[in-house]
VEXROTI-319378 format. One record per residue (C-alpha): residue number from 1; residue in one letter; y, z, x. Coordinates in steps of 0.001 Angstrom, whole numbers, plus 500000, padded with zeros to 6 digits. Each point is the difference from the previous one (the first is absolute). Layout:
{NUM; 'A'; {Y; Z; X}}
...
***
This chain:
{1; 'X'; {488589; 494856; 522751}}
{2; 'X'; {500246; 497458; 497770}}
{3; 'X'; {500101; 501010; 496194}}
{4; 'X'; {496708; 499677; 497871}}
{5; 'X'; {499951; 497467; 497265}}
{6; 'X'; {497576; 500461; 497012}}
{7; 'X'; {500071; 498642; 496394}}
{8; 'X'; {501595; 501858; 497703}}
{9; 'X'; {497192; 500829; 497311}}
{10; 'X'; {498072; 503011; 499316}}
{11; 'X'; {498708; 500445; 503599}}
{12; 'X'; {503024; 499267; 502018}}
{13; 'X'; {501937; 502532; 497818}}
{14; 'X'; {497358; 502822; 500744}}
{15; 'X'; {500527; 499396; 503548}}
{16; 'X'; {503984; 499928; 499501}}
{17; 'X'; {499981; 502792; 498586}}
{18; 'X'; {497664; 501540; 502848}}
{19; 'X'; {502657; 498438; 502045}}
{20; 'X'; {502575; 501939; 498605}}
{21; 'X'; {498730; 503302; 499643}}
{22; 'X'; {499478; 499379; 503737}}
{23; 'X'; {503690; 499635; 500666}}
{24; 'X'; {500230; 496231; 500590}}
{25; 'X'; {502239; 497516; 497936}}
{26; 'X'; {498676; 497471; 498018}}
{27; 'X'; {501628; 496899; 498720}}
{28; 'X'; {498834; 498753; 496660}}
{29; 'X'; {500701; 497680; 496809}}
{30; 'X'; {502366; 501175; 497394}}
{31; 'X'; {501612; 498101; 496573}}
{32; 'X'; {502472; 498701; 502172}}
{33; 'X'; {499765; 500098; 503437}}
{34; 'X'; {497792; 501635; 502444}}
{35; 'X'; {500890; 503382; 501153}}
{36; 'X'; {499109; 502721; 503069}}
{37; 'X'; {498993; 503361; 498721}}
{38; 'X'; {498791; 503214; 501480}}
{39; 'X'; {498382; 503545; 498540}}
{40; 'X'; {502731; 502220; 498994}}
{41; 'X'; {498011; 502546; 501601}}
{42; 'X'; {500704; 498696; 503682}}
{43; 'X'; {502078; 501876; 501992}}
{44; 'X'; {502681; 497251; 501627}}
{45; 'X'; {498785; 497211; 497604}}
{46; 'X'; {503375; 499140; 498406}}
{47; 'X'; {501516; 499577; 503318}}
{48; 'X'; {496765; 498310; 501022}}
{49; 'X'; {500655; 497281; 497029}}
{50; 'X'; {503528; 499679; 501351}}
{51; 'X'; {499413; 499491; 503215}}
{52; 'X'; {497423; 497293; 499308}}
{53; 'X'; {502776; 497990; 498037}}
{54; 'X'; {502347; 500892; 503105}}
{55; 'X'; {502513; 501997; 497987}}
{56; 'X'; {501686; 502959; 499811}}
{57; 'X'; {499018; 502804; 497202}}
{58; 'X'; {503225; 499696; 498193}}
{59; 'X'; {499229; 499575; 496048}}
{60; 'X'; {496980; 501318; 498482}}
{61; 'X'; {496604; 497877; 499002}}
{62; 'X'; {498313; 499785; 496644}}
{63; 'X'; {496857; 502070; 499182}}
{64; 'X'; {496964; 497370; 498554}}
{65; 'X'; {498039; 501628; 497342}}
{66; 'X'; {496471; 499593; 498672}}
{67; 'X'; {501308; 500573; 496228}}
{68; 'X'; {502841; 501881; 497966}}
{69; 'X'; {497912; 503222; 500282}}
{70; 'X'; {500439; 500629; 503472}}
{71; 'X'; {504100; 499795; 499559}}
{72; 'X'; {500328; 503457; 498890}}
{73; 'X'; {497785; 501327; 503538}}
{74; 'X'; {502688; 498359; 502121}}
{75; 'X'; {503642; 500625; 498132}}
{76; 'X'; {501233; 501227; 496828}}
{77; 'X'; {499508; 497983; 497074}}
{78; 'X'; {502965; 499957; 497185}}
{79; 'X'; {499276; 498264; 496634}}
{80; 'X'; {501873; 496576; 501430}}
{81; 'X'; {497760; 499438; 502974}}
{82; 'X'; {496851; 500913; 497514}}
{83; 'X'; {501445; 497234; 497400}}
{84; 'X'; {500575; 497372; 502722}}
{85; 'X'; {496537; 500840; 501602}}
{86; 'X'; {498554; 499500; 496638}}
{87; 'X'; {501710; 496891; 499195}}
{88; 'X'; {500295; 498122; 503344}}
{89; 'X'; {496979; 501638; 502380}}
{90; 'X'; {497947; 498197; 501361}}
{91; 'X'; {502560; 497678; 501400}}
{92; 'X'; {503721; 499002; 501163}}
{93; 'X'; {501760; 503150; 499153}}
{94; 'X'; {500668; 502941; 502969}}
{95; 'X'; {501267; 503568; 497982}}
{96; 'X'; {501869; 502206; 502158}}
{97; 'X'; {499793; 503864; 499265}}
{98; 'X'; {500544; 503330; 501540}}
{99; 'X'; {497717; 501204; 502865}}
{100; 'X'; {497755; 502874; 498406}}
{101; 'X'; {501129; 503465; 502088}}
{102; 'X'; {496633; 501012; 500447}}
{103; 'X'; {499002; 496546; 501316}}
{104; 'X'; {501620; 499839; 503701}}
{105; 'X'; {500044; 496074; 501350}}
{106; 'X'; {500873; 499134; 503029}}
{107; 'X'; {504017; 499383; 500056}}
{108; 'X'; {499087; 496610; 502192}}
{109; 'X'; {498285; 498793; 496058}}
{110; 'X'; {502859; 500540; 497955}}
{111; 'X'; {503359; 499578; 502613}}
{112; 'X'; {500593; 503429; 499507}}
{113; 'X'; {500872; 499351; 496659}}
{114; 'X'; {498348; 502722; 497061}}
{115; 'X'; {498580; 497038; 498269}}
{116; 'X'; {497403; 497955; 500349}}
{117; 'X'; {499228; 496467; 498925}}
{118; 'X'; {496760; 499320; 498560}}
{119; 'X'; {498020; 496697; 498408}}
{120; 'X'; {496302; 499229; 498477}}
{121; 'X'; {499765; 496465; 501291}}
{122; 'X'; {498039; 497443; 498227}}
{123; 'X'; {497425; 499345; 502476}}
{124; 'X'; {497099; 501557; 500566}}
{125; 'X'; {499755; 500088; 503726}}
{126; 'X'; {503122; 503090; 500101}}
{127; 'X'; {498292; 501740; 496734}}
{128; 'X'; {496733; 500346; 501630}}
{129; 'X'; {501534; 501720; 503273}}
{130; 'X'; {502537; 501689; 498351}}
{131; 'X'; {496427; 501611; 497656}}
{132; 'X'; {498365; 500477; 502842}}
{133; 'X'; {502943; 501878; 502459}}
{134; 'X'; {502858; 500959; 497814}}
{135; 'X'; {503284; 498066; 499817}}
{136; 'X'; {500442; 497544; 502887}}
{137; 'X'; {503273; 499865; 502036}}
{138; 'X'; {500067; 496140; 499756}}
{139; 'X'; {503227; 497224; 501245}}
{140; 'X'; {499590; 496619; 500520}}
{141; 'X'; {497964; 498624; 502388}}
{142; 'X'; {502334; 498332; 502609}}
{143; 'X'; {502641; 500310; 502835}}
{144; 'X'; {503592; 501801; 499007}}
{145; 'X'; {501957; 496719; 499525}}
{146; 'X'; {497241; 497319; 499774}}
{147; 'X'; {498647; 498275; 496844}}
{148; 'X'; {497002; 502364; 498321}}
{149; 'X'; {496015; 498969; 501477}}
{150; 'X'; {498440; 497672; 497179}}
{151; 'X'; {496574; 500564; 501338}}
{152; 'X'; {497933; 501085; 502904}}
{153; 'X'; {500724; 498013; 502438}}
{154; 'X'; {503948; 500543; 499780}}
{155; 'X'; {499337; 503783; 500049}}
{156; 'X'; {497490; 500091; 502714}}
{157; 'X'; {502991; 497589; 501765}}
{158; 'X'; {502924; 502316; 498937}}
{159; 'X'; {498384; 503198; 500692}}
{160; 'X'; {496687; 500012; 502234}}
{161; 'X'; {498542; 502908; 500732}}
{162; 'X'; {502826; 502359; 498054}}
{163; 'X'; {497403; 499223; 497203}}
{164; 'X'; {496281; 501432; 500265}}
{165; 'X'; {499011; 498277; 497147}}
{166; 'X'; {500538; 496997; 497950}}
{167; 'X'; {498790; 499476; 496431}}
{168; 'X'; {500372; 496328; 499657}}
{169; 'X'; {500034; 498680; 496249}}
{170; 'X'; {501556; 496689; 500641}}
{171; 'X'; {503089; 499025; 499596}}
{172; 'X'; {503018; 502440; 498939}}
{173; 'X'; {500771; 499663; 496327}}
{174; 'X'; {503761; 499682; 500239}}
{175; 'X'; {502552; 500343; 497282}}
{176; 'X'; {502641; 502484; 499491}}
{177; 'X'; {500613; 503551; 501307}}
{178; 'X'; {499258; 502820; 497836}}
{179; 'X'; {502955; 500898; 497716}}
{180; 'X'; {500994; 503587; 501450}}
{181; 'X'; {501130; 502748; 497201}}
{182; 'X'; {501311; 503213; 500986}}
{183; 'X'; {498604; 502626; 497427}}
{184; 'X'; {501380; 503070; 501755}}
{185; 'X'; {503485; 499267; 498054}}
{186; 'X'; {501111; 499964; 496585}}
{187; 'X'; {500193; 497615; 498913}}
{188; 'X'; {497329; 497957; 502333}}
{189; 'X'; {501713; 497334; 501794}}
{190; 'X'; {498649; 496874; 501652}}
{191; 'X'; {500508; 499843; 503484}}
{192; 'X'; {498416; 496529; 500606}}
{193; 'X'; {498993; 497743; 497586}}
{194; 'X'; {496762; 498185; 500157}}
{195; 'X'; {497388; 498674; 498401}}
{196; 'X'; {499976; 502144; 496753}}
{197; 'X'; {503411; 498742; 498032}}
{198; 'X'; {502843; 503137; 499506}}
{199; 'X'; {499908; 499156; 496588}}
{200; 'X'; {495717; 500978; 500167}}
{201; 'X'; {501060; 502996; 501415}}
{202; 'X'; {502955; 501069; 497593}}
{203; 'X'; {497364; 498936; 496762}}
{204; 'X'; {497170; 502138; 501915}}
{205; 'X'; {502198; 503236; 500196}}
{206; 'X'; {501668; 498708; 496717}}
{207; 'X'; {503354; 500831; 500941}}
{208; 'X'; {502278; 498342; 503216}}
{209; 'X'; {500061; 500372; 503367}}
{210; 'X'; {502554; 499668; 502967}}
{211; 'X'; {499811; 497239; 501606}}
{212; 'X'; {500920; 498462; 503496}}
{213; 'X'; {502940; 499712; 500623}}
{214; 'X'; {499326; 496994; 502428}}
***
């Protein structure tokens, strides 16, 4: 069955989330590109998400949140990741930090690693599910290996009926990757870096960081 496409406004997102909470994955607009994303609730939805994008489960997908306030729900929350959030959220920055113990996730989510990578994106489309569901599982919206979907069309032709759901909010945005810091060390240390500057970072936690070494 081919995937529903709806607009992406206050209507479509009511029925993404009903989507969802339902099970299904739903493909919608981002601040960069468009991404797939599931309930965190679903048994098999990780792998579901990975199997859409015809890959195997071997590194671990971000967590989309509706604001900094649901950060400390999902993982534990040291006074770097609260600084960054505070400086940087919503927008191009992706904290890592420790799993919370009492919080199991599914090992598919995080690699099997004890952390867990989370963002507030600045768009309103993820915010709104993430409010309405809890954190969303969410990876680009393409094929392993081919370039990401830049609208509905090019998901519904990359992915067809892996997707229930498409929110469709015009073209992708673009523009670079979140920059990726890893607050589960001291000091944090930038794993990727993105569209916020290191040098944001290091004057947001007002001290340095490490920094790739690539």
């Amino acid at each position: 069955m081919t995937a529903r496409v709806v607009a992406d406004d206050a209507a479509g997102r009511i029925v993404g989330a009903e989507v969802l909470r339902a099970g299904g994955i739903v493909a919608l607009p981002t601040d960069t590109v468009y991404g797939i994303a599931v309930s965190l609730d679903m048994p098999g939805g990780i792998e579901a998400l990975f199997a859409a994008k015809r890959r195997p489960p071997d590194q671990g997908i971000v967590l989309l949140l509706a604001d900094a306030d649901q950060a400390p729900s999902i993982g534990q929350w040291p006074a770097s990741a609260a600084a960054l959030a505070a400086a940087f959220w919503p927008g191009g920055l992706t904290v890592i930090v420790p799993q919370r113990p009492d919080v199991p996730l599914p090992p598919a989510l995080t690699g099997g690693a004890p952390t867990i990578g989370l963002r507030v994106p600045d768009h309103d489309a993820p915010r709104s599910l993430a409010a309405a569901v809890g954190p969303l599982p969410t990876t680009s919206a393409n094929v392993s290996g081919v370039p990401e979907a830049r609208d509905a069309a090019e998901i519904l032709d990359q992915l067809g009926d892996a997707v229930a759901l498409v929110l469709d909010g015009g073209a992708a945005h673009g523009g670079p990757p979140s920059t990726i810091v890893d607050c589960s060390v001291e000091p944090p240390r930038i794993l990727r870096a993105g569209a916020v500057p290191i040098e944001a970072v290091e004057a947001a936690l007002g001290r340095g960081v490490g920094r790739p070494t690539v």
